[in-house]
C-alpha positions as CSV (number, residue, x, y, z in Angstrom):
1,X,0.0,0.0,0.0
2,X,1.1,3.7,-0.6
3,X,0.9,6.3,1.6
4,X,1.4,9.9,1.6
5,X,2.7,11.8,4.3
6,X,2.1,15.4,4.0
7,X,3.9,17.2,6.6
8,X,1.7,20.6,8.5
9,X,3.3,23.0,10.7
10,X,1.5,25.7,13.0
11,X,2.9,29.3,13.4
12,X,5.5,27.9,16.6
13,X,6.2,25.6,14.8
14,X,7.8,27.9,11.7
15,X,8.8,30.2,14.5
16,X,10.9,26.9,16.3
17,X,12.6,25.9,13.0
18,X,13.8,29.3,11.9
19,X,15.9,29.5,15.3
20,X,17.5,26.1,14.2
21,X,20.8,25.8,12.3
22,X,19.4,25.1,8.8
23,X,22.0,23.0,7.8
24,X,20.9,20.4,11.1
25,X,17.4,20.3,10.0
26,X,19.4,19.5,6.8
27,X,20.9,16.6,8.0
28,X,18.0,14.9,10.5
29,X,15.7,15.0,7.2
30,X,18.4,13.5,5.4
31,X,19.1,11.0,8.0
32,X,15.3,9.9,8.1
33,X,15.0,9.8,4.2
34,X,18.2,7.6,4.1
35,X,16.7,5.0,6.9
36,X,13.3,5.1,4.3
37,X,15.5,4.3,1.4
38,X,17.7,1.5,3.1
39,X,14.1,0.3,4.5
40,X,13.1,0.0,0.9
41,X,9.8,2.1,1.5
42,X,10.4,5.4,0.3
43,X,9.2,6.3,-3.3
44,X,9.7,9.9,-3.1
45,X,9.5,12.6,-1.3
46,X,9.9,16.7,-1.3
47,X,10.0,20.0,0.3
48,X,8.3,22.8,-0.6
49,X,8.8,26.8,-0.9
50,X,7.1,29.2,0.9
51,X,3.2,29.8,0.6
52,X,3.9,33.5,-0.9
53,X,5.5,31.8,-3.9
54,X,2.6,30.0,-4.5
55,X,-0.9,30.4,-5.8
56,X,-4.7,29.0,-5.4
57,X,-6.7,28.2,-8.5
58,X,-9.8,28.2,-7.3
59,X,-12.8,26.7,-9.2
60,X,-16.2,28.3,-7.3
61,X,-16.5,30.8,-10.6
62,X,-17.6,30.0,-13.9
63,X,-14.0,30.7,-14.9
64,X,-11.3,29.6,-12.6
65,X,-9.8,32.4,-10.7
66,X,-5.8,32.2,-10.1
67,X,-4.6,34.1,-6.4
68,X,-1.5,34.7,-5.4
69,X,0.0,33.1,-2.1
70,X,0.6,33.7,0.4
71,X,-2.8,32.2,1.4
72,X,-4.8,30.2,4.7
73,X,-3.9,29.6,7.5
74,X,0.0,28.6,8.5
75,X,-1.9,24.8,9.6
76,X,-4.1,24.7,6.5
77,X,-1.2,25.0,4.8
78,X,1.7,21.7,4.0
79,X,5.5,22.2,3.9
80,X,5.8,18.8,2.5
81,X,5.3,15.1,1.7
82,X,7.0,11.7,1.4
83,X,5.4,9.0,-0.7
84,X,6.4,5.2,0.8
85,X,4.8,2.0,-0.1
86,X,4.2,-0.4,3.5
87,X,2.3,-3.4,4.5
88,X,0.0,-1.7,6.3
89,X,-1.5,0.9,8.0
90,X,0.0,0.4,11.0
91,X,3.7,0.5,9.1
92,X,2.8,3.7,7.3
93,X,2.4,5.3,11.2
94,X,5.1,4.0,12.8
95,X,6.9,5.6,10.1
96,X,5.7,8.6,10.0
97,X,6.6,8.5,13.7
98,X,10.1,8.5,13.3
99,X,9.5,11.8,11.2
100,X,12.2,14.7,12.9
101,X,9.5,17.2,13.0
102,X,8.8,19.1,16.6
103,X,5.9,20.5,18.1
104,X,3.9,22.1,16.4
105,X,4.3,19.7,13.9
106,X,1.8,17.2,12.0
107,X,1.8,14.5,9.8
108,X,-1.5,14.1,8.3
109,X,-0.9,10.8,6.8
110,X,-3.4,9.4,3.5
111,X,-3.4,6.2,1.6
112,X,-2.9,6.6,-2.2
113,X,-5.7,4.9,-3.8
114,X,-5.1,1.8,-5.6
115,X,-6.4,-0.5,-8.1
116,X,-8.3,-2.0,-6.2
117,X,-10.5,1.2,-5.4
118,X,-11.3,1.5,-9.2
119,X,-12.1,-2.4,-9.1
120,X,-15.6,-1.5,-10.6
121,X,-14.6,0.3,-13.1
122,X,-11.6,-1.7,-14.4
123,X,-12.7,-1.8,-17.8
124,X,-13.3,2.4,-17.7
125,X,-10.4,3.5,-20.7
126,X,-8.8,6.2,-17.9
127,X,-8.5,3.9,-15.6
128,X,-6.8,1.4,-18.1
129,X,-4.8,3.9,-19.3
130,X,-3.8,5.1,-15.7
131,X,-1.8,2.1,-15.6
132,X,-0.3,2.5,-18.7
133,X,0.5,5.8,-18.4
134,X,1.8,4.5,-14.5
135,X,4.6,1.9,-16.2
136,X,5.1,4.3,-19.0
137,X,6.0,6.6,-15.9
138,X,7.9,3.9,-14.1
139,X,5.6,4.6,-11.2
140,X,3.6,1.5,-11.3
């Protein structure tokens, strides 16, 4: 099974990290992503910019209107994610426990949908070419 793990931080949080030495947060990321890779469960995995280079499209209008960032709230918001594939459910939280995050911090932590929750609808041409376009990808 695939899980994401989509990393939230509140305002202390933010405030906590930017009194770290960046180069340590550096390193007890690093050291977490290299125990995922040896533990064969990590499939990818980044960090993202800040909200204020970002942007909402949002689709309540008849055309879609595009807004700058910085926008929500700091714990709406996610600073980034790590995609793993585990055995279980209880696999996919023992490693997001191991996370180095602080207080503050959150994992919220979501199973990637599958094949087998399209099984209905395995003869639907998007979801055969999903998989496809999944090996094509090399994601499969």
């Amino acid at each position: 099974m695939k899980y994401m793990l989509i990393m939230r931080a509140t305002a202390a949080a933010l405030e906590a990290s930017a009194e770290m030495d960046f180069e340590e947060i550096i390193n007890q990321m690093g050291a977490y992503n290299e125990s995922m890779m040896k533990a064969g469960v990590l499939l990818g995995g980044e960090g993202l910019t800040d909200p204020a280079e970002g942007f909402v499209v949002d689709f309540d209008a008849e055309t879609p209107v595009v807004t700058d960032g910085p926008y929500g709230e700091v714990h709406e918001l996610f600073n980034g994610f790590w995609l793993i594939q585990v055995s279980s459910r209880e696999e996919a939280a023992e490693w997001a426990s191991r996370a180095p995050l602080g207080p503050g911090s959150k994992l919220e932590v979501r199973r990637v949908a599958g094949d087998e929750d399209f099984a209905d609808y395995a003869d639907n041409e998007y979801v055969v070419k999903e998989k496809s376009w999944r090996e094509e990808l090399g994601t499969v």
